[in-house]
C-alpha positions as CSV (number, residue, x, y, z in Angstrom):
1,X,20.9,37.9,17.5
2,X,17.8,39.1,15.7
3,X,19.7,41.7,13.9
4,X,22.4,39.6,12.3
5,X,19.5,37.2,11.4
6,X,17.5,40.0,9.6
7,X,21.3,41.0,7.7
8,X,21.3,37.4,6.9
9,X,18.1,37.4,5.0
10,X,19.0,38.7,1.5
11,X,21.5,35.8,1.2
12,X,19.1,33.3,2.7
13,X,16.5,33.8,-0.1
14,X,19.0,34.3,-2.7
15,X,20.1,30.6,-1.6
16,X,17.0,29.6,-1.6
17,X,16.5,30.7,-5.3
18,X,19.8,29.8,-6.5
19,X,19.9,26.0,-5.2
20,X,18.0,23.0,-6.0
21,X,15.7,21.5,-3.8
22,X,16.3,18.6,-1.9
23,X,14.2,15.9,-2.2
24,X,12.8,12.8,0.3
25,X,15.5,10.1,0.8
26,X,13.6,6.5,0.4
27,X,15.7,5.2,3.5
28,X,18.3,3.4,1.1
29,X,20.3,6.8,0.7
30,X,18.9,7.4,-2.6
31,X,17.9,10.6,-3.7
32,X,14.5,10.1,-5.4
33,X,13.6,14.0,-5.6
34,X,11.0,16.1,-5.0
35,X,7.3,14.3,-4.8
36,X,5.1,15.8,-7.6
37,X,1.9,17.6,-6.9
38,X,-1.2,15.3,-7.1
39,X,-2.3,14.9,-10.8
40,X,-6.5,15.8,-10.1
41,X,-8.2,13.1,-9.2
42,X,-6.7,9.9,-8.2
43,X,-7.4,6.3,-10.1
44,X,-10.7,4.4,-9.3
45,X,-10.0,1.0,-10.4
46,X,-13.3,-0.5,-11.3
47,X,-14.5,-4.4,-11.0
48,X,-12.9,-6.9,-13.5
49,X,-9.6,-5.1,-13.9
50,X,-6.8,-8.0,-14.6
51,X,-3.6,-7.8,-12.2
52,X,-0.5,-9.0,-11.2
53,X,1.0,-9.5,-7.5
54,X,4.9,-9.9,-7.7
55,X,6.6,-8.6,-4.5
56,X,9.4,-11.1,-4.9
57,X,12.0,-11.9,-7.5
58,X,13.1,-10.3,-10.8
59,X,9.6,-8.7,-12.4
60,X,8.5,-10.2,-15.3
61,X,6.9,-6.8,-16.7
62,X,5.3,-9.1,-19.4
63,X,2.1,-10.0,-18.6
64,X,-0.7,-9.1,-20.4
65,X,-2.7,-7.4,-17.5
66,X,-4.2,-4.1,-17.0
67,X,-3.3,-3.6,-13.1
68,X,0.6,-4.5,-11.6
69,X,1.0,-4.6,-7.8
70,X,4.6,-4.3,-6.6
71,X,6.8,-3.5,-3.9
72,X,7.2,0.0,-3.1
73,X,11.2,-0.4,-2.1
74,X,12.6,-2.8,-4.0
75,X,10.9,-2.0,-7.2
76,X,12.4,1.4,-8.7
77,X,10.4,4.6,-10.5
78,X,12.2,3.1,-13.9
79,X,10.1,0.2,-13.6
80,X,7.1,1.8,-12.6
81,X,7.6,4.1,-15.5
82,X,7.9,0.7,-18.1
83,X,4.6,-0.6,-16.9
84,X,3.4,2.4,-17.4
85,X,4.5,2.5,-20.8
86,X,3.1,-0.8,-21.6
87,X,-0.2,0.5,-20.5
88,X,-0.8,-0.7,-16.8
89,X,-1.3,1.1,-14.0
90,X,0.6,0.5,-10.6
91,X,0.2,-0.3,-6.9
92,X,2.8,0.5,-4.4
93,X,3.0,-2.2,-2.0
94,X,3.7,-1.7,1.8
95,X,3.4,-2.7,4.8
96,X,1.4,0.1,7.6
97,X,0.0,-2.7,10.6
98,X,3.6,-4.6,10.8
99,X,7.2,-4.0,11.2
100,X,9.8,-5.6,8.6
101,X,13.1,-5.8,10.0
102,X,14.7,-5.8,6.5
103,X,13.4,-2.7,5.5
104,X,15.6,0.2,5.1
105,X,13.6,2.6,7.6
106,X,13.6,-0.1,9.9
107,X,15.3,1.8,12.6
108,X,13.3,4.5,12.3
109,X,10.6,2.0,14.0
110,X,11.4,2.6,18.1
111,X,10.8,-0.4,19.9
112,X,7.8,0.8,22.2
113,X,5.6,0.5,19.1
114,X,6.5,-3.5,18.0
115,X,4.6,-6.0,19.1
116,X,4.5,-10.1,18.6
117,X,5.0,-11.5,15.7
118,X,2.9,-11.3,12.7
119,X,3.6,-14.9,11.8
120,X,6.5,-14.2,8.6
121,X,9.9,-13.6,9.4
122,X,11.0,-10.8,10.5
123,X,7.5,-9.5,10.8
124,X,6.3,-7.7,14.3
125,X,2.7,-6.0,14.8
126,X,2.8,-2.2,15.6
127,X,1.1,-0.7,18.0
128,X,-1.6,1.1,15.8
129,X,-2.9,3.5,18.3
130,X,0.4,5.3,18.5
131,X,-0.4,7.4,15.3
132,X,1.7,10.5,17.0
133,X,4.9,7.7,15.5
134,X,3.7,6.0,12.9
135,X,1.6,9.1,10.7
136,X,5.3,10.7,9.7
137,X,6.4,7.2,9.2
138,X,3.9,6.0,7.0
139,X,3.4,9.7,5.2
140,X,7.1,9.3,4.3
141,X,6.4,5.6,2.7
142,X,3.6,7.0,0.8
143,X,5.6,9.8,-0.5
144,X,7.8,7.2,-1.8
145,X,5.2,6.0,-3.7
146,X,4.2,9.1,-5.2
147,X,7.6,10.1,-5.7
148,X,8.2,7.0,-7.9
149,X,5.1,7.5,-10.3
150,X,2.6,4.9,-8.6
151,X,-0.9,5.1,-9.3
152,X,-2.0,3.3,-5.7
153,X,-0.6,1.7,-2.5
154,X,-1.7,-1.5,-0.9
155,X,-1.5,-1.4,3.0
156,X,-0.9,-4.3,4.3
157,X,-1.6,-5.8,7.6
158,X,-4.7,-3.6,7.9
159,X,-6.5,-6.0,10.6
160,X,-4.2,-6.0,13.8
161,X,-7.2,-5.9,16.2
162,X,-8.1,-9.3,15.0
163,X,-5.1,-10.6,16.1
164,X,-2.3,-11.4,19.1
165,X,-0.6,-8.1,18.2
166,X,0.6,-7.7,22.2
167,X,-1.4,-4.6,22.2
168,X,-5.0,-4.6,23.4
169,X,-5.9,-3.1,20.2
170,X,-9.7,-2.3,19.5
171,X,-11.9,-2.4,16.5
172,X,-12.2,1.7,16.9
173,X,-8.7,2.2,17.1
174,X,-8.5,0.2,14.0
175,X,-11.2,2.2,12.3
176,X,-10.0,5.1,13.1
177,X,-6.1,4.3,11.8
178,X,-7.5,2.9,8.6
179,X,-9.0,6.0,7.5
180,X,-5.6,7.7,8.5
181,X,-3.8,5.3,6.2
182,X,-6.3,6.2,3.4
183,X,-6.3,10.0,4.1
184,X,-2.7,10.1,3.9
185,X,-2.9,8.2,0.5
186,X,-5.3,10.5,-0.9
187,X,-3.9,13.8,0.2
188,X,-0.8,12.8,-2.3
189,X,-3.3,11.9,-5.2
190,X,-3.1,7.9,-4.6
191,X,-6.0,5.7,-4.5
192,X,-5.5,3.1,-1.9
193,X,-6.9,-0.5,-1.3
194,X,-8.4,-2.3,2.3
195,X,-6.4,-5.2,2.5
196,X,-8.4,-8.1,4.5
197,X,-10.2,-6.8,7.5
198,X,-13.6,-8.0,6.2
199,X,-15.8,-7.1,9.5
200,X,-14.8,-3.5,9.1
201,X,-15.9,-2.9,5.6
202,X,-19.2,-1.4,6.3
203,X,-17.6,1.3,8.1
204,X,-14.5,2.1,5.5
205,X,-16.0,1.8,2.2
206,X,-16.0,5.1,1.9
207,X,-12.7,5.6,2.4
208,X,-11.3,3.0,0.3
209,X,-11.3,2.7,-3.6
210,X,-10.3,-1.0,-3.7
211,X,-10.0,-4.3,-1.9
212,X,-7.0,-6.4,-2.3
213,X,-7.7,-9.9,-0.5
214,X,-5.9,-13.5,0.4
215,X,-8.6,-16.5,0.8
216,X,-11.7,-15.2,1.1
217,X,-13.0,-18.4,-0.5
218,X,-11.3,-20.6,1.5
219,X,-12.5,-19.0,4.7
220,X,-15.9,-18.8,2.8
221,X,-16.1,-15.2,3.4
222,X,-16.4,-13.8,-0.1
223,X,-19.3,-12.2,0.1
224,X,-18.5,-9.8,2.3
225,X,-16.8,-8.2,-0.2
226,X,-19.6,-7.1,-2.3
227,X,-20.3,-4.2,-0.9
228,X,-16.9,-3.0,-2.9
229,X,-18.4,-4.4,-6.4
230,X,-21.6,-3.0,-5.5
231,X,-20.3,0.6,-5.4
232,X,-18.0,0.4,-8.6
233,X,-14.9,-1.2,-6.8
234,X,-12.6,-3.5,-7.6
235,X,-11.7,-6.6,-5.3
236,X,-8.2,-8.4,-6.6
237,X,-8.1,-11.4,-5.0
238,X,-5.6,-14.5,-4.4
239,X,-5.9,-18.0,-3.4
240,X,-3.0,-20.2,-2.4
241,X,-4.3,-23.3,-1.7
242,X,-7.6,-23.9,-3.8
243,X,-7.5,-24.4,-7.7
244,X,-8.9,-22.4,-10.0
245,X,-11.6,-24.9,-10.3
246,X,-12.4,-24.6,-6.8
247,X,-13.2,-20.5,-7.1
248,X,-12.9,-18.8,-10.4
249,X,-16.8,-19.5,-11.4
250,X,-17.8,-17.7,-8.1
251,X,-15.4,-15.3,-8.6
252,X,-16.4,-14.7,-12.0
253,X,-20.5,-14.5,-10.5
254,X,-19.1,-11.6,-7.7
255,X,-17.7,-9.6,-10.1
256,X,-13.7,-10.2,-8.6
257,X,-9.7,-9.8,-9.8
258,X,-8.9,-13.2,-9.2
259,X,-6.1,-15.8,-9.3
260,X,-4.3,-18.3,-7.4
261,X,-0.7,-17.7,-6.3
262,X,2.0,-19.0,-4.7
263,X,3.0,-17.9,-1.5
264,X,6.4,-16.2,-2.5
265,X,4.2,-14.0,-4.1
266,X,7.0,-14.3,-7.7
267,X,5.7,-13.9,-11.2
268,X,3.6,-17.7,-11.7
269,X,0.0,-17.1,-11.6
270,X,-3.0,-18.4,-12.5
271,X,-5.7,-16.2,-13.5
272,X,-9.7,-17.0,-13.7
């Protein structure tokens, strides 16, 4: 056996030369090519960046904003290319504390690592401490990203520990997979963003070049995001249910990205 191997060698690397490589499938079947190398450093996006948070409906690429977050599989690399070319750069939304059940790697999921559900349809807490499943899982989502020219990724559903997940999740395992998440975002040249998990920002500003939050001044719990405007960080921040009125002037004061949304998360906003 090892001798028909070592015959076979000279037309394995002439293969290898002659063929072109094949590149990570984004679990829809489509081809999107090989990942580029990391650029140098990745974007810091800095306090008082304008943005826009669409992760449903057709994009409305026109608004005048400097930052566009988006969702990182149903969104393609031609339209993260146009906003590029209208001078914005580009978050890649996706989901690392919760299962979807309409995403197309869905199946790839096994069921020992969903837990209850996350309140939206369709929606299921993972089981965070199993990182032996979910690191090759999440890697792959991030190579996506990259793969499709984004600039950033948002993780979403960041704070399972503070929450019925069905797994008796801890604030260290939840540490300690939140600077696995951003590790794996920087080691392909992205910047990545804490979404929510407030208490635990002492311990993972470090690892974290943004903050992307939902009602902080509704809860009354703006402040502790400061410590991300205090080192040169952007916070973009949503309301739902409060007015501009209601937050914008302290918004404005701690130095924030914000706007009220709706909760389908379309195009309508409502900027400070």
């Amino acid at each position: 056996m090892r001798r028909a191997l070592w015959l076979l060698v000279p037309l394995l690397l002439l293969a290898a030369c002659t063929s072109s490589p094949s590149g990570p499938d984004d679990g829809d079947g489509e081809d999107t090519g090989p990942p580029p190398a990391p650029a140098g450093p990745h974007w810091q996006p800095k306090p008082g960046l304008s943005w826009q948070w669409q992760l449903k409906g057709k994009l409305d690429a026109t608004v005048d904003v400097q930052v566009y977050d988006i969702d990182a599989f149903d969104q393609d690399a031609a339209a993260v290319a146009d906003l590029h070319r209208r001078g914005r750069k580009v978050i890649c939304y996706t989901s690392t504390g919760a299962w979807e059940d309409w995403r197309p790697d869905a199946k790839q999921f096994p069921k020992s690592v969903l837990g209850k559900g996350n309140g939206w349809d369709g929606e299921r807490w993972l089981d965070i401490r199993r990182t032996d499943v979910l690191e090759p899982l999440i890697a792959k989502r991030f190579d996506l990203c990259r793969a499709k020219g984004f600039d950033a990724v948002e993780p979403d559903n960041m704070d399972g520990y503070a929450n019925d997940t069905g797994f008796p999740l801890k604030a260290a395992d939840q540490l300690k997979y939140n600077e696995l998440i951003a590790k794996l975002a920087h080691d392909r040249g992205l910047a990545v963003g804490l979404k929510n998990d407030l208490d635990q920002i002492p311990r993972l500003l470090a690892h974290f070049d943004f903050a992307v939050n939902e009602q902080c001044a509704q809860y009354g719990e703006c402040d502790k995001l400061t410590p991300f405007v205090r080192a040169g960080k952007a916070v973009f921040h949503v309301e739902y249910e409060l007015p501009p009125a209601r937050f914008c002037a302290e918004s404005k004061q701690l130095g924030f990205s914000s706007m009220e949304k709706k909760y389908d998360l379309k195009e309508w906003r409502q900027a400070c």
